[in-house]
Structure formats: structure tokens, C-alpha cells
Steps between C-alpha positions, in 0.01 A plus 500: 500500500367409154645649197522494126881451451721530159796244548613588110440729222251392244329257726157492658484662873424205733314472841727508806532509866773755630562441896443861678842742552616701732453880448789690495502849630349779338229175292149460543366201417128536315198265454443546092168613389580577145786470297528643150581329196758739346717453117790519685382204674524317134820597448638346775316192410569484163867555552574854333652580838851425661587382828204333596521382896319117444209420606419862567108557598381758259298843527578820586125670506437418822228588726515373857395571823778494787537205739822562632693740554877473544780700754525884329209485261296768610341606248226293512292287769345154497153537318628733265437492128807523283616510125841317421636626145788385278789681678556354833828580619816713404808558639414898616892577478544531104534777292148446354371429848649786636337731193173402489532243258483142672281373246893486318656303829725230359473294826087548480319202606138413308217341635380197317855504352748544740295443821202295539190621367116497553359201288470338903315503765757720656758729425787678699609858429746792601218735647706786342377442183185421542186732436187558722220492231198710452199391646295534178603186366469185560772248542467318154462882341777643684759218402545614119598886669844338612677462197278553191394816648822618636728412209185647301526786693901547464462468116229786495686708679842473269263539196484882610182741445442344205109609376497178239563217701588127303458130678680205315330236702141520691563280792495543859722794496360663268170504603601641785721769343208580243274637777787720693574672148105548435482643839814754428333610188680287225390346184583129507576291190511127546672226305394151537590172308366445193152367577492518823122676507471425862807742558375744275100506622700510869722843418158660348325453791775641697475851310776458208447736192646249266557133530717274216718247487855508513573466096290833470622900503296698731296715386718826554848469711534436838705724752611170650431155522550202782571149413362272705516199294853299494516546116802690373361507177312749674750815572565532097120494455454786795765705364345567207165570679668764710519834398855681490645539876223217635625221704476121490489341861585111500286410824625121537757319696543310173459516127609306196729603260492903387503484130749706283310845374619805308635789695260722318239386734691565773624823443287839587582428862317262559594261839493133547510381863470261726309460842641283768325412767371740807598710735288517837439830434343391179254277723418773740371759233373247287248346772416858641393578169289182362206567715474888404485326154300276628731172307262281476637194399372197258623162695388106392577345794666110553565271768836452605474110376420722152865668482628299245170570291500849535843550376411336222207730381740820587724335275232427250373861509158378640472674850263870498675723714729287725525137701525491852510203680335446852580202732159458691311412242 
């Protein structure tokens, strides 16, 4: 099969041909329609993360439709249409499996990190935790759901009721997140780069009250505020934004250095945290919920032959909305 493979960190994805495996039980194997292009995806590439299995075949947005079907997976049939996200296997026999909490699995495997990903042609799976995907969107729309909408999701949901709503960071995720908290009834206050007008003109049109950069106060404070952007000048900056007992939710799987900051800004009960990863559950009330919404999400689609370009514009802050990459073009 043809893929875009990484062989080291901090160099350019090249073309390859991976010969065809065996499924194992309980795998599907998938003919890729659409894979996203996801931040997480430039941290692997860039290096910020450890352990990197070499050459690994990134992407974990994954839309494909089912080819095969391996001994045990019944969950789904050939023909089917299926989302792959980030978390693709745990060890189900942990503490934090056993609670609820696999997103926290120390043995968790990643796709695009761990286990081969969807910049190919094909990709193979555990069925378990894959998604069936709403018929509303199409394949290229519904790729940005599987991890910019569900970690978007996760960090909505651990930034409580809150009525004032901040975004650090108007990408993919948070265009996504912008129209769930419109739709609950939330005012939404968005933070780009400095400059960045595109961003800016982007949260507007997506119903935000107020729209700044991230070296400005907003205009009143905020009950909390999600970072989406791998900045940890950032959480100082939110924490002062946030009103007493508000909560700053660090949405990324990685993020430079925090800076030191007074305790005065911290105190009043207000909560730093992080989000790690998903839960299934997570993608099952996430993707039951996007078409009540209806998500509609913003996508600039590339060839597959484009990966290493489109990483590049992520990186360079010049993608609306989100990157997905589809192999028959």
C-alpha cells in the first residue's frame, strides 16, 4: 500500500510502499477516504514527543470504509463507514481502565504514534475503537470530528457550565468547539495570534462576542478558558482573564515551557488542568451530538503526495478550520 512514512523526527514524511499484513483478531482493515491533519500530528513530527516507533505512518483522523473484517470483530461489516481516533488500544485491566478512565492507560497504544496511521492508502484498526460516523458528513468533513472534535469536546466538558467561554488558539478544534458552546447557549471569546486577521474574521463568523489576540484582556472575565494552542505562556495569561473559581483547561498533548507567575493569580480557586486524550465514551456522545449541532466543519483539503505540505501550513498557522488529507485525489 502507499503511504507517507516518518523514518525520524524533524524530517520530511517520504513516499512508501508497505507490503499488506495480516489482520489480527478483533482488526478491520479500512480503505482511507480521508485522513485529518491534526497538531498532534506535528508534534510527533517535530519531535516534542517520546518514544517514537520509526518509520511510523502518521494520522489518527481517519475516515475509512471497511474491507476486511477480521475473526471477533463484529461490530462492523465490510462496506461500512468508520472513524479511527487517537486512542486505539488499552490494556482494559488497569485501574483507570477499570474506572472509566482509559484515556489515563499507561500501556495505551496511539494511532499515527504507536500504531500505523492513515496518511496511506490503507490502514488497519482494533474495531473496538473505532466509531460508525454520522451520515451527514462527508468523509473529508467527518475526519477533523476524530480528534479535534473529540479532544475539543473533552476540554468543553472539564471547563464546566461556564456562561463566558475563552479559546487560546482558533484552529481546527476550536472551530469545532466554538459552535457546540454557541449551540449550549455560551458566550465565546477567542484569542488568536497577533495578526492573524484570518483567525479572527473566522471566530466572528462563527458567532464569538469578542475576538483579540492573545497579548489582550478580555473585555470582562471569563468563567473559564481552553488552551488550544501549545504556548505555555498562555496559562499565566488565562489566569488572569478568569474570574475567581474559573478554570484553565490545557487541551494539548504537548506544550512548551509554563512560565513562572505569581500565586496571586492563581489563588481565588481558580483550577489549572490538563486533558489527556479520550475515552470512547467521549467519542460516542461527542458524535451523537455534532449533528443536533449541526458541526459543520471548515476543511482545505490535500492530496496525500501533499502531507508534508500541509504540515507545514498547520505549523505555519495558515490552514482555516483544519487539513485533512485524502488519498484518491
Amino acid at each position: 500500500m502507499r503511504a507517507m512514512l516518518l523514518d525520524h523526527p524533524r524530517s520530511p514524511l517520504r513516499r512508501g510502499q508497505l507490503a499488506r499484513r495480516a489482520l489480527a483478531p478483533g482488526q478491520v482493515r479500512l480503505r482511507v477516504a480521508a485522513c485529518g491533519v491534526c497538531r498532534t500530528d506535528l508534534h510527533i513530527a517535530d519531535g516534542d514527543l517520546p518514544e517514537l516507533r520509526s518509520p511510523i505512518v502518521p494520522g489518527h483522523e481517519i475516515v475509512g470504509v471497511v474491507e476486511e473484517v477480521g475473526s471477533g470483530a463484529e461490530q462492523f461489516r465490510t462496506g461500512d463507514r468508520v472513524g479511527v481516533p487517537w486512542l486505539g488500544w488499552t490494556c482494559g485491566q488497569c485501574s483507570f481502565c477499570e474506572s472509566g478512565r482509559e484515556n489515563l492507560c499507561a500501556s495505551a497504544r496511539f494511532t499515527g504514534y504507536h500504531l500505523d496511521g492513515g496518511y496511506a492508502d490503507e490502514a488497519i484498526a482494533d474495531a473496538r475503537y473505532c466509531f460508525a460516523l454520522p451520515a451527514r458528513y462527508t468523509d473529508a468533513e467527518a475526519a477533523p470530528l476524530l480528534c479535534a472534535g473529540l479532544i475539543g469536546y473533552r476540554s468543553l466538558v472539564h471547563a464546566g457550565d461556564a456562561r463566558r467561554l475563552g479559546i487560546y488558539g482558533f484552529g481546527a478544534a476550536a472551530h469545532i468547539v466554538a459552535q457546540i458552546a454557541r449551540w449550549q447557549g455560551r458566550e465565546l471569546y477567542a484569542f488568536t495570534r497577533p495578526g492573524d486577521t484570518d483567525a479572527q474574521t473566522f471566530a466572528k463568523l462563527l458567532g464569538a462576542a469578542w475576538v483579540g489576540d492573545s497579548t489582550q484582556a478580555p473585555p470582562e472575565p471569563l468563567d473559564a478558558a481552553i488552551l488550544f494552542a501549545p504556548v505555555g505562556a498562555l496559562v499565566p495569561a488565562a489566569l488572569r482573564a478568569v474570574a475567581p473559581g474559573g478554570t484553565v483547561v490545557c487541551a494539548g498533548i504537548h506544550m512548551s515551557e509554563i512560565p513562572a507567575f505569581p500565586y496571586e493569580i492563581l489563588w481565588g480557586e481558580r483550577t489549572i488542568r490538563s486533558v489527556a486524550n479520550l475515552t470512547r465514551r467521549d467519542g460516542e456522545e461527542f458524535l451523537a451530538i455534532a449533528p443536533q449541532v449541526p458541526v459543520r466543519t471548515t476543511v482545505e483539503v490535500f492530496s496525500l503526495d501533499q502531507a508534508n505540505e500541509a504540515l507545514a501550513r498547520l505549523r505555519d498557522g495558515r490552514v482555516t478550520g483544519a487539513a485533512v488529507l485524502v488519498p484518491g485525489l
